[in-house]
mmJSON file of the N, C-alpha and C atoms, coordinates in Angstrom:
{"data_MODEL":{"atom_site":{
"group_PDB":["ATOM","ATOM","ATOM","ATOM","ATOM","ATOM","ATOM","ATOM","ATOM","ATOM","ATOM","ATOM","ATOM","ATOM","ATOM","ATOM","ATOM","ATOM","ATOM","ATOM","ATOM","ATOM","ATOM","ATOM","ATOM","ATOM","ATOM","ATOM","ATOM","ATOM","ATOM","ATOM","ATOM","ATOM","ATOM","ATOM","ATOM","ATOM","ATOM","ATOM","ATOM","ATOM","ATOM","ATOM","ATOM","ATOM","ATOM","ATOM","ATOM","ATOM","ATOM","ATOM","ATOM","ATOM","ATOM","ATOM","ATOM","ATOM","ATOM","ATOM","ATOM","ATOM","ATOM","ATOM","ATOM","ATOM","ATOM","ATOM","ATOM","ATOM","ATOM","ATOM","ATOM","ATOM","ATOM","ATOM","ATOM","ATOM","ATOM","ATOM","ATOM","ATOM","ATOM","ATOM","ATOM","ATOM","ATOM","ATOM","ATOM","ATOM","ATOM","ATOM","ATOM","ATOM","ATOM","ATOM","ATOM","ATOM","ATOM","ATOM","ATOM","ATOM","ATOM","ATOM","ATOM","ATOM","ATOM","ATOM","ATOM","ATOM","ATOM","ATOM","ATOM","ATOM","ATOM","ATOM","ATOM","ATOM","ATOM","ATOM","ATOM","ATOM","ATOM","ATOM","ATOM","ATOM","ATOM","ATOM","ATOM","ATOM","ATOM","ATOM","ATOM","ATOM","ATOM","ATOM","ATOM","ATOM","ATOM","ATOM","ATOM","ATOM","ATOM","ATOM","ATOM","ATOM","ATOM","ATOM","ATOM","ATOM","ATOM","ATOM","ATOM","ATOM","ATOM","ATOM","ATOM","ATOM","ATOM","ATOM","ATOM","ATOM","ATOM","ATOM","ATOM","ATOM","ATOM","ATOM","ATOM","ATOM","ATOM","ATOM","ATOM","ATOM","ATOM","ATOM","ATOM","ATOM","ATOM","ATOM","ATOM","ATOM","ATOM","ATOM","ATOM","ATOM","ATOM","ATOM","ATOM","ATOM","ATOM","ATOM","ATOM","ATOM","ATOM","ATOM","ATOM","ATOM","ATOM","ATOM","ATOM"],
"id":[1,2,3,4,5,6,7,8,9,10,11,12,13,14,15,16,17,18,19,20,21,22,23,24,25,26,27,28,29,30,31,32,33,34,35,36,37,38,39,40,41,42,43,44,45,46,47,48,49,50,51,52,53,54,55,56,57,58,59,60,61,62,63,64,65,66,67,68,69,70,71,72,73,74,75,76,77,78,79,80,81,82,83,84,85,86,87,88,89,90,91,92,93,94,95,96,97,98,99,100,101,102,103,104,105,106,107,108,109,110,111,112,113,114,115,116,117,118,119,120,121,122,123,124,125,126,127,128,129,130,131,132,133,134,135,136,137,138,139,140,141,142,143,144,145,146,147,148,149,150,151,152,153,154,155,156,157,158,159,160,161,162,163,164,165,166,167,168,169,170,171,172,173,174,175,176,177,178,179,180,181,182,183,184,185,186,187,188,189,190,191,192,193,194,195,196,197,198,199,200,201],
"type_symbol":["N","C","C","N","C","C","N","C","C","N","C","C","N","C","C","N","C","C","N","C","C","N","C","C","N","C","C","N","C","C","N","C","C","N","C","C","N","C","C","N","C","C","N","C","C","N","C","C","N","C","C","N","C","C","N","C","C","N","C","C","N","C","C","N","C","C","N","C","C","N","C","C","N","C","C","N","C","C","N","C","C","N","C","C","N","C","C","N","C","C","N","C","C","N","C","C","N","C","C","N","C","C","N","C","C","N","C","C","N","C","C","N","C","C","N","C","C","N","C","C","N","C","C","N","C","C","N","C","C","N","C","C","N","C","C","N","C","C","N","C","C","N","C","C","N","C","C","N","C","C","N","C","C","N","C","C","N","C","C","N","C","C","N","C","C","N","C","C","N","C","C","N","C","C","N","C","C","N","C","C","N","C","C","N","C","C","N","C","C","N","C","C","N","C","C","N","C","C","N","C","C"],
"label_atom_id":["N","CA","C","N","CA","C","N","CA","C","N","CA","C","N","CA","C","N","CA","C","N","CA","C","N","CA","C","N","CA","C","N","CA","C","N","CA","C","N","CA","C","N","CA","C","N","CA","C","N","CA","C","N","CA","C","N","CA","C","N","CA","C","N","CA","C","N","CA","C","N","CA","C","N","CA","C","N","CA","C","N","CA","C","N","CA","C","N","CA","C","N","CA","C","N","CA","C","N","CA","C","N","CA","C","N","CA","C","N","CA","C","N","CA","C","N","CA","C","N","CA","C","N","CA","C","N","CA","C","N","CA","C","N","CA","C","N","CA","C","N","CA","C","N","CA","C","N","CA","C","N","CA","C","N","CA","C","N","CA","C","N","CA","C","N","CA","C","N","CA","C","N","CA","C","N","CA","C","N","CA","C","N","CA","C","N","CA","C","N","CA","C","N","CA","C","N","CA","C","N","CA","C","N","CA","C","N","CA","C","N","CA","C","N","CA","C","N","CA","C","N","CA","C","N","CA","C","N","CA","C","N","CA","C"],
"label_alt_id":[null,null,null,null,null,null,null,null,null,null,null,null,null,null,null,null,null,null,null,null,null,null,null,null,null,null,null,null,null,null,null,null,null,null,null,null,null,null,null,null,null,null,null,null,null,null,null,null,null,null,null,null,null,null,null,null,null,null,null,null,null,null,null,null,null,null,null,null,null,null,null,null,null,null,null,null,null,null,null,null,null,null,null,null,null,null,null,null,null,null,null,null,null,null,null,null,null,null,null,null,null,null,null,null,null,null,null,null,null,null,null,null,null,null,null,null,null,null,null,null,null,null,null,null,null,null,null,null,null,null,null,null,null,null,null,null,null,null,null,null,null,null,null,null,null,null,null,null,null,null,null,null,null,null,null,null,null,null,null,null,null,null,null,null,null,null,null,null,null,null,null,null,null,null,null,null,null,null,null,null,null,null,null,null,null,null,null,null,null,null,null,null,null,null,null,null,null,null,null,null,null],
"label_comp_id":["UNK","UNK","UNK","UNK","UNK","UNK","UNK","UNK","UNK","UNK","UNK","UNK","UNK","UNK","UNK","UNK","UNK","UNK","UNK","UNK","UNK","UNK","UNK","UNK","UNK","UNK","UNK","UNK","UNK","UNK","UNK","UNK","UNK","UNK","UNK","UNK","UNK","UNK","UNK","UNK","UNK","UNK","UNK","UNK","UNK","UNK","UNK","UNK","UNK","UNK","UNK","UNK","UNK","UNK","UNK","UNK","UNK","UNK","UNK","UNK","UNK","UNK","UNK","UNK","UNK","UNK","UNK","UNK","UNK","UNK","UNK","UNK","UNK","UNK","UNK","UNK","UNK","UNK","UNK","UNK","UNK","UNK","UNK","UNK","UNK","UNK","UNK","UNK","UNK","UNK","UNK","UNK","UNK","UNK","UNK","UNK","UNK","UNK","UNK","UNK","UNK","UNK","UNK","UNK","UNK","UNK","UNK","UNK","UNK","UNK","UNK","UNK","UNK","UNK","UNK","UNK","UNK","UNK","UNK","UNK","UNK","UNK","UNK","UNK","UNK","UNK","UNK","UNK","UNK","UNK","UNK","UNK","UNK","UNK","UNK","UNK","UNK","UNK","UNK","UNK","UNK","UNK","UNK","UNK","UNK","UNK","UNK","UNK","UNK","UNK","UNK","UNK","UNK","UNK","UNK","UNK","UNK","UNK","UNK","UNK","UNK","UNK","UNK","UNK","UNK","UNK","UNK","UNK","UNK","UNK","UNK","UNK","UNK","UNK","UNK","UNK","UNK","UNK","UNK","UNK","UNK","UNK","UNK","UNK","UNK","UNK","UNK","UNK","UNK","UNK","UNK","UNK","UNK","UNK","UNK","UNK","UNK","UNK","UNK","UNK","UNK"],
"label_asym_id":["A","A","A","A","A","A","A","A","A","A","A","A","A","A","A","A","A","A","A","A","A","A","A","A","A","A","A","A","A","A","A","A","A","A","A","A","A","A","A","A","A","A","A","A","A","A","A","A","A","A","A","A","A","A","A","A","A","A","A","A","A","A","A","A","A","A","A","A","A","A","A","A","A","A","A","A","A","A","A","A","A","A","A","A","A","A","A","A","A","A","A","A","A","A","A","A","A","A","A","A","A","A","A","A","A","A","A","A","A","A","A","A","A","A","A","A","A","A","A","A","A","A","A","A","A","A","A","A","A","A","A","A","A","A","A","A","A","A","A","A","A","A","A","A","A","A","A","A","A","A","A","A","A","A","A","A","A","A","A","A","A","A","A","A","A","A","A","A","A","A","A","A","A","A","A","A","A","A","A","A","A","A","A","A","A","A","A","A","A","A","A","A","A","A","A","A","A","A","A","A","A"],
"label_entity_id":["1","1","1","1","1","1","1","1","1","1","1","1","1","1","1","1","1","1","1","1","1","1","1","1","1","1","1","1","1","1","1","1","1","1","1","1","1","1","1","1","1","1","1","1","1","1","1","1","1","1","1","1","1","1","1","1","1","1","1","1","1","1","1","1","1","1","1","1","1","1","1","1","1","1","1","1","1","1","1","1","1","1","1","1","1","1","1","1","1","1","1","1","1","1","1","1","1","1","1","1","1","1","1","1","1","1","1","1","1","1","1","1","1","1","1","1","1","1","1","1","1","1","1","1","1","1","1","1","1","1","1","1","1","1","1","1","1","1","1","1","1","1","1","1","1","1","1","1","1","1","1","1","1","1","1","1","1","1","1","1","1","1","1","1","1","1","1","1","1","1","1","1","1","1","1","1","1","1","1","1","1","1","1","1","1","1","1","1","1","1","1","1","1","1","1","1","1","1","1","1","1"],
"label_seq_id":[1,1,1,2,2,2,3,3,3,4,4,4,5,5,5,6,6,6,7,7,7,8,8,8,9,9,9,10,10,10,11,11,11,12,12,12,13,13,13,14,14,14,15,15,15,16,16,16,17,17,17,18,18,18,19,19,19,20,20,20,21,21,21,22,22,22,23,23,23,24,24,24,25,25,25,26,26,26,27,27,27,28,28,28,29,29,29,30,30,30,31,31,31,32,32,32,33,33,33,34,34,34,35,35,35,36,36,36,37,37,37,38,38,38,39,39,39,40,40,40,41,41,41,42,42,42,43,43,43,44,44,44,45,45,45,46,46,46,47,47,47,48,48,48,49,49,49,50,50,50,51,51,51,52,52,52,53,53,53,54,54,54,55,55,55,56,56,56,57,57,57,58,58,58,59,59,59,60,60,60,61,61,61,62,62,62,63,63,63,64,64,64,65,65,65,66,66,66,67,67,67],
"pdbx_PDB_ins_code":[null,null,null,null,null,null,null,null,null,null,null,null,null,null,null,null,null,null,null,null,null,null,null,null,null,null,null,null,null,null,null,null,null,null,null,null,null,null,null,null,null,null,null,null,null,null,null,null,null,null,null,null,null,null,null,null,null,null,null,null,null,null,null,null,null,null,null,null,null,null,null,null,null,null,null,null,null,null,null,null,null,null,null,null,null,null,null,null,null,null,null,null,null,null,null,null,null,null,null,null,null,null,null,null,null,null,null,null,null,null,null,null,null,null,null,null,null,null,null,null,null,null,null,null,null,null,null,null,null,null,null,null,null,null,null,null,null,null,null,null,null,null,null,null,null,null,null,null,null,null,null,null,null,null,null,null,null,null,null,null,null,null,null,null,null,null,null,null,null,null,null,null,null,null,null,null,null,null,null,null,null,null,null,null,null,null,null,null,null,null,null,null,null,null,null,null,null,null,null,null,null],
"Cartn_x":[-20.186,-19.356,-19.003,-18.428,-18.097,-19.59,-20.259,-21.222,-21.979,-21.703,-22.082,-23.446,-24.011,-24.796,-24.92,-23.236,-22.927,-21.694,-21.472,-20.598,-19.09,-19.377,-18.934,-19.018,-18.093,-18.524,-17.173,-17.883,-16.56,-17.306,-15.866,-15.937,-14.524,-15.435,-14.653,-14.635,-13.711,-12.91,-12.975,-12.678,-12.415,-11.349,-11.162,-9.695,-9.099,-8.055,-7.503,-8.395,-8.354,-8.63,-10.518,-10.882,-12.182,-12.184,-11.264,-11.148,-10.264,-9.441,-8.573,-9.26,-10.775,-10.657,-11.577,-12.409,-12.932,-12.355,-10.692,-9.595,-9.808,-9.115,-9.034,-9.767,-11.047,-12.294,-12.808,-12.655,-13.172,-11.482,-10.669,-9.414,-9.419,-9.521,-9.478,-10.936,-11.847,-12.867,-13.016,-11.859,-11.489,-11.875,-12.2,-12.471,-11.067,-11.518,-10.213,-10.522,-9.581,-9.399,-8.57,-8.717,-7.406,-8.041,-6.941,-7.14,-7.562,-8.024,-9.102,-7.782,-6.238,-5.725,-5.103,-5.56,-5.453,-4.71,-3.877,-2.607,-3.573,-2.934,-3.908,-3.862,-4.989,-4.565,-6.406,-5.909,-7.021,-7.01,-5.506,-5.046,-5.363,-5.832,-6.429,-7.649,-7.687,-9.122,-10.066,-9.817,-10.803,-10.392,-11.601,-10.85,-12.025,-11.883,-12.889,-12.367,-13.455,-13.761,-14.703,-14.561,-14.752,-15.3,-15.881,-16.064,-14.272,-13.707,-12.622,-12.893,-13.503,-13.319,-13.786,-14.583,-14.989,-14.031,-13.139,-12.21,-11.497,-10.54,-10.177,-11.181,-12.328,-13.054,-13.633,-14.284,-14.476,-13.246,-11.918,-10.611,-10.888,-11.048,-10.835,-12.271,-13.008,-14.252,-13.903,-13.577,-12.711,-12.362,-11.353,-10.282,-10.636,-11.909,-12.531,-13.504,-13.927,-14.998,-14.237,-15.253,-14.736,-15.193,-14.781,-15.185,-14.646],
"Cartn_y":[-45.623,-46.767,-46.904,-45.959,-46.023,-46.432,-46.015,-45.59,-47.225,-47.853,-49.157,-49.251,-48.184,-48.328,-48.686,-48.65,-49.528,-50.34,-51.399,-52.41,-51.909,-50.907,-50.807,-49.414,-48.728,-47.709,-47.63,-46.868,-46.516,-45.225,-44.333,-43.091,-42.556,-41.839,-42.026,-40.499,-39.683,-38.361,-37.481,-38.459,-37.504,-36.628,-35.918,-35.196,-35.399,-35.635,-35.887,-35.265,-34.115,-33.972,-34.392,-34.774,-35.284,-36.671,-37.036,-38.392,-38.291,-37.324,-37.582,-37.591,-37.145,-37.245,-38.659,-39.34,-40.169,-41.195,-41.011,-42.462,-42.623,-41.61,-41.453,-42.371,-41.775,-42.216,-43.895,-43.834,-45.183,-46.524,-45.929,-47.472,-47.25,-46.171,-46.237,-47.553,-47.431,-48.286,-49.599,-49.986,-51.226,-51.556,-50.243,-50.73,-50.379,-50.639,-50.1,-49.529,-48.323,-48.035,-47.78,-48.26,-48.432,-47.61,-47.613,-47.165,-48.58,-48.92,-49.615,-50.619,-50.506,-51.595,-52.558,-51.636,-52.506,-51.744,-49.916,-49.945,-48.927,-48.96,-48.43,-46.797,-46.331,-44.902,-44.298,-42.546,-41.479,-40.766,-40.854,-39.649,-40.018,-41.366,-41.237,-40.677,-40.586,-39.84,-41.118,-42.458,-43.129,-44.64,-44.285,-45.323,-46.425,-47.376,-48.211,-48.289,-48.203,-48.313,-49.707,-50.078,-51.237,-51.419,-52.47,-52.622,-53.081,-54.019,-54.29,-56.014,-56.84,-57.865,-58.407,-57.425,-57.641,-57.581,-56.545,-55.692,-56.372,-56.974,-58.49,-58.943,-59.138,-59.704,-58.992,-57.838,-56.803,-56.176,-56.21,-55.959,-56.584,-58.089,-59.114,-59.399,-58.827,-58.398,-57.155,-56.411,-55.392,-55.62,-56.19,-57.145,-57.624,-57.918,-58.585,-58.055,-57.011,-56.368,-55.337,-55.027,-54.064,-52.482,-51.936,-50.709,-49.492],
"Cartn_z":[-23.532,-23.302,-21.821,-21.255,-19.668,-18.882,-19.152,-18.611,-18.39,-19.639,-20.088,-20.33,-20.941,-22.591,-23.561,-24.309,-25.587,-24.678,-26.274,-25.548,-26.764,-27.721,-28.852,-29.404,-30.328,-31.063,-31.966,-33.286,-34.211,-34.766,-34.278,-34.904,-35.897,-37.107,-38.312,-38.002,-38.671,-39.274,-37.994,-36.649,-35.51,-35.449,-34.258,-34.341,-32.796,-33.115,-31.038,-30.008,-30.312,-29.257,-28.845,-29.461,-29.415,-28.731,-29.214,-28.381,-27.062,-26.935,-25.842,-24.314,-23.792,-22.525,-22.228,-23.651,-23.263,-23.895,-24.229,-23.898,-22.872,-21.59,-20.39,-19.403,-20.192,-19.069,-19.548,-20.818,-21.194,-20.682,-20.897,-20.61,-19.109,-17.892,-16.219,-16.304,-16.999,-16.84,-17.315,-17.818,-18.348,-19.751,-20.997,-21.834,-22.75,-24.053,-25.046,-26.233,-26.33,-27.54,-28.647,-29.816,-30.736,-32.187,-33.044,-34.371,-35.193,-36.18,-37.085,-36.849,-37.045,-37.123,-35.62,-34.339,-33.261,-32.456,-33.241,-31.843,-30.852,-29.658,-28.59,-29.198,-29.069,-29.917,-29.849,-29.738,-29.451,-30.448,-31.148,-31.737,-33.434,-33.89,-35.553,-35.926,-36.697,-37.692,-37.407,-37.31,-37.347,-36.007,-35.303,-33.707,-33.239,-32.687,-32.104,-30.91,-30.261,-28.485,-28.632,-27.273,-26.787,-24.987,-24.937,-23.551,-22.675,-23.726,-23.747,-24.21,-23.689,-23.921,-25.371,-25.806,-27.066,-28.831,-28.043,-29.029,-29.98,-29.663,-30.281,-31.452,-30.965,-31.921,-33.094,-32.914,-33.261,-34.622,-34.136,-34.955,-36.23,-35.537,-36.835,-37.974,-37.245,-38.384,-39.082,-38.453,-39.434,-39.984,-40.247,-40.583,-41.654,-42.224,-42.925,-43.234,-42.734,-43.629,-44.971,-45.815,-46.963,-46.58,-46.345,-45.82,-47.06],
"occupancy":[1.0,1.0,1.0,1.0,1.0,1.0,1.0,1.0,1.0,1.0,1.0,1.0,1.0,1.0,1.0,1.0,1.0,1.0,1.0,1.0,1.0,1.0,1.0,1.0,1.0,1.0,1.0,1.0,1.0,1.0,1.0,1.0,1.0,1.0,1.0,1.0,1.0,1.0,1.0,1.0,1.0,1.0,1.0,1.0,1.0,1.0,1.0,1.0,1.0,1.0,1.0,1.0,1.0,1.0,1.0,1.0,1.0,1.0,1.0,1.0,1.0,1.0,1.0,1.0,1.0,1.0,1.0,1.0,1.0,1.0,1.0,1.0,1.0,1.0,1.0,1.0,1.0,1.0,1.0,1.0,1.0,1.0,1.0,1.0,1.0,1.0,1.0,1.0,1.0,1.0,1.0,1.0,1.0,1.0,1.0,1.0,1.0,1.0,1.0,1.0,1.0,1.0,1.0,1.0,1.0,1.0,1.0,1.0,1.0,1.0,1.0,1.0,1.0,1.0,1.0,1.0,1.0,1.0,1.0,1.0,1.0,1.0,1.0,1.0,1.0,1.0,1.0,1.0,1.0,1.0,1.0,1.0,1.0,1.0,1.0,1.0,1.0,1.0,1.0,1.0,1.0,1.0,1.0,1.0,1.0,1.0,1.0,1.0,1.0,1.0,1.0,1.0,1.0,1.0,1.0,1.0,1.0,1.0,1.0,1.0,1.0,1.0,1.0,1.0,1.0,1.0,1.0,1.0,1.0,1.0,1.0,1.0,1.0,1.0,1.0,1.0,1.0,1.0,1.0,1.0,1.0,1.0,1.0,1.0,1.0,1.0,1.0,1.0,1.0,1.0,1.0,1.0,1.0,1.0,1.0,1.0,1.0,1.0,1.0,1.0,1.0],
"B_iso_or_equiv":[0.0,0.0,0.0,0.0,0.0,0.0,0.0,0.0,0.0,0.0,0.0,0.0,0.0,0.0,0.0,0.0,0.0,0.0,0.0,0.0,0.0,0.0,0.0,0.0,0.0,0.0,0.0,0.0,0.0,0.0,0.0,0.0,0.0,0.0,0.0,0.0,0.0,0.0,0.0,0.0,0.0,0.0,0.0,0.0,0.0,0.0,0.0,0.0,0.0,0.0,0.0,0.0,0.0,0.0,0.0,0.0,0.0,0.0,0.0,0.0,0.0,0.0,0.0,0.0,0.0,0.0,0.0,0.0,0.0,0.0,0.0,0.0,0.0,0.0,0.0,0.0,0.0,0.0,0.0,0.0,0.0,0.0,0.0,0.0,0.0,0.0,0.0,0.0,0.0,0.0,0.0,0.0,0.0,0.0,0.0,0.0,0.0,0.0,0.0,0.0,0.0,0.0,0.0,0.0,0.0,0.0,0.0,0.0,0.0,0.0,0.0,0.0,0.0,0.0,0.0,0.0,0.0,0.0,0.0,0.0,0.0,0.0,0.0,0.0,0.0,0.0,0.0,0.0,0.0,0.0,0.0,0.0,0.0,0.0,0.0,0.0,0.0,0.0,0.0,0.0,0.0,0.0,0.0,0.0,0.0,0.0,0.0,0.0,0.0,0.0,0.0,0.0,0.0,0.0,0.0,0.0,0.0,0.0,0.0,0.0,0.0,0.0,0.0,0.0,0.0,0.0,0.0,0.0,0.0,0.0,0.0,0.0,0.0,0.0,0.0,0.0,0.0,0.0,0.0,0.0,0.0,0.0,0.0,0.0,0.0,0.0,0.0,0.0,0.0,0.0,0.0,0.0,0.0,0.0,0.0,0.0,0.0,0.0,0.0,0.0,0.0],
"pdbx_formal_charge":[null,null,null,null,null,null,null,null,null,null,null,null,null,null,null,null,null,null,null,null,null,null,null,null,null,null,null,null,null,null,null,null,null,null,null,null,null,null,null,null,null,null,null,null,null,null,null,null,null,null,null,null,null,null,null,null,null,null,null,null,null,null,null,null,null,null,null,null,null,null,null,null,null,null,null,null,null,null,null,null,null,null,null,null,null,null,null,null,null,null,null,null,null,null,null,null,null,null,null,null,null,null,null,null,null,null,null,null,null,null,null,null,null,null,null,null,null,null,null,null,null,null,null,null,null,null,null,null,null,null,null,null,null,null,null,null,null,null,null,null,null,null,null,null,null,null,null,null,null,null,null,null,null,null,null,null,null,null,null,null,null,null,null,null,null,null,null,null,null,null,null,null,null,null,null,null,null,null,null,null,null,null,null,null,null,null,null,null,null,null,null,null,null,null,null,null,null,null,null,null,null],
"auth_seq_id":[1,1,1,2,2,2,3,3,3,4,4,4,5,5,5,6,6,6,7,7,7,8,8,8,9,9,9,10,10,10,11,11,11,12,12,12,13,13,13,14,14,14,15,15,15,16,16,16,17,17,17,18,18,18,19,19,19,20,20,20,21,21,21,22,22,22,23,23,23,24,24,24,25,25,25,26,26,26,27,27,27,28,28,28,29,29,29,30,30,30,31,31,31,32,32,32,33,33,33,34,34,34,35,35,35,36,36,36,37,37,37,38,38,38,39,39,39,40,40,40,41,41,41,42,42,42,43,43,43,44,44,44,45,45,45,46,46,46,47,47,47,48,48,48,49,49,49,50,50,50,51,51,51,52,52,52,53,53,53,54,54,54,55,55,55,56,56,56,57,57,57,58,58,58,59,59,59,60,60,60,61,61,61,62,62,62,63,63,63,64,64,64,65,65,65,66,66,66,67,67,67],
"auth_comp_id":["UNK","UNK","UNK","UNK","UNK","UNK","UNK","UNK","UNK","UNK","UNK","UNK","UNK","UNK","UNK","UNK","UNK","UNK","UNK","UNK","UNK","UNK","UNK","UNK","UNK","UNK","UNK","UNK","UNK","UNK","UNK","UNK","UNK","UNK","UNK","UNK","UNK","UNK","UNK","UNK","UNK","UNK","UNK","UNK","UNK","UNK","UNK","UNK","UNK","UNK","UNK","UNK","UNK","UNK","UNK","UNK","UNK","UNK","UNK","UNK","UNK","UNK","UNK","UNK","UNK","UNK","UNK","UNK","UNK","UNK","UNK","UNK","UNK","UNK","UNK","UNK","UNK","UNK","UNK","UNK","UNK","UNK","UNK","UNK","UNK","UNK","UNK","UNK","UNK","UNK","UNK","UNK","UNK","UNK","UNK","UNK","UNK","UNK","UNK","UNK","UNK","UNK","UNK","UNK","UNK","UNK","UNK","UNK","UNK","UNK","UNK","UNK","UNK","UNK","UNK","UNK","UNK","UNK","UNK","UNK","UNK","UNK","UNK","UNK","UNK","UNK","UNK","UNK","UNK","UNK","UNK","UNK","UNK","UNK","UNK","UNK","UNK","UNK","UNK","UNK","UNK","UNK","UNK","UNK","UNK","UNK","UNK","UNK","UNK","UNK","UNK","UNK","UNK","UNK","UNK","UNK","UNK","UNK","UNK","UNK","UNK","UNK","UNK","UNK","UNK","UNK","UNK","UNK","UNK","UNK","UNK","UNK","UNK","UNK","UNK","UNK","UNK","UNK","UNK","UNK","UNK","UNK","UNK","UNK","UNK","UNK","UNK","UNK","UNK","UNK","UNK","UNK","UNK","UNK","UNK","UNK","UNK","UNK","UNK","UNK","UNK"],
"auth_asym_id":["A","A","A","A","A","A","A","A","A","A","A","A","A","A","A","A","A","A","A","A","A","A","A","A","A","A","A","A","A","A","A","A","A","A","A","A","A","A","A","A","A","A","A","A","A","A","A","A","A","A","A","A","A","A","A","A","A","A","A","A","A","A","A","A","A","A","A","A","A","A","A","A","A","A","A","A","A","A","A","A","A","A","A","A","A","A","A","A","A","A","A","A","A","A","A","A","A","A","A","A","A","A","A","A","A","A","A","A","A","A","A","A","A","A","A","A","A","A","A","A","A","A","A","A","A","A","A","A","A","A","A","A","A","A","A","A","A","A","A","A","A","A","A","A","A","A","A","A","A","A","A","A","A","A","A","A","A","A","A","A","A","A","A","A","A","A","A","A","A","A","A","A","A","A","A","A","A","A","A","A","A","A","A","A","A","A","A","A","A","A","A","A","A","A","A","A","A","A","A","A","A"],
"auth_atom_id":["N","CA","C","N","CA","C","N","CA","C","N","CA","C","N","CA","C","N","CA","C","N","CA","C","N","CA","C","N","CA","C","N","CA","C","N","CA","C","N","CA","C","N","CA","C","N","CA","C","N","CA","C","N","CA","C","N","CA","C","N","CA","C","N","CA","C","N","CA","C","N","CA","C","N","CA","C","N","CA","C","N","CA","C","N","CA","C","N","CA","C","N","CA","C","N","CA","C","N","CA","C","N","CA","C","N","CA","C","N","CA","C","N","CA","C","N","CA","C","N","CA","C","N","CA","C","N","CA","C","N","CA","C","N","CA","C","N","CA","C","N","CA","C","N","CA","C","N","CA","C","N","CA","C","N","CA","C","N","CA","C","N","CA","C","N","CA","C","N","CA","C","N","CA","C","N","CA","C","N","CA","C","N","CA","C","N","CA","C","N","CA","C","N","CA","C","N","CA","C","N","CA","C","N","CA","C","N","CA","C","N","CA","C","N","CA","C","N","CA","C","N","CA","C","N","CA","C","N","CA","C","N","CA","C"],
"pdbx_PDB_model_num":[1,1,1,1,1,1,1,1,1,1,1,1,1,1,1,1,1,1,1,1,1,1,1,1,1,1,1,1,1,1,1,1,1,1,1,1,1,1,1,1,1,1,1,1,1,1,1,1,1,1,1,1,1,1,1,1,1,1,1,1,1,1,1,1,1,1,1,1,1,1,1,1,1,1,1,1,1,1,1,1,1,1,1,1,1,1,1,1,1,1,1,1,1,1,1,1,1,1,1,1,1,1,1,1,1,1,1,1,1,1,1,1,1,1,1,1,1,1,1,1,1,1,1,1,1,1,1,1,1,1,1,1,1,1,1,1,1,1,1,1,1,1,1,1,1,1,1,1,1,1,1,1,1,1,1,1,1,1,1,1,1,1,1,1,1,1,1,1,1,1,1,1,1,1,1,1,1,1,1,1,1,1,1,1,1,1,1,1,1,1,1,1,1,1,1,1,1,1,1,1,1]
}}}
């Protein structure tokens, strides 16, 4: 994602600290990451990253998908 390879990713049954240094690195780079329901967050079992401008949109297909 930082790197800007993907524009997107969702990872399911993580654990903090797996996510905590590439919050870091991915939001200094202008992207975002939240838990499935939108709050900014590293620390759930299940998170979507973003380029950032996409995220929003992305939520609300969630939002609407059946998972």
């Amino acid at each position: 994602m930082a790197q800007g390879s993907a524009e997107t990713m969702i990872e399911y049954g993580v654990k903090p600290w797996d996510m905590a240094a590439p919050y870091v690195v991915l939001t200094e780079a202008g992207g975002r990451m939240t838990d499935l329901e939108g709050r900014a967050s590293q620390a759930g079992a299940n998170v979507l990253s973003s380029n950032g401008p996409l995220h929003d949109a992305l939520l609300a297909l969630m939002a609407g998908a059946q998972l």
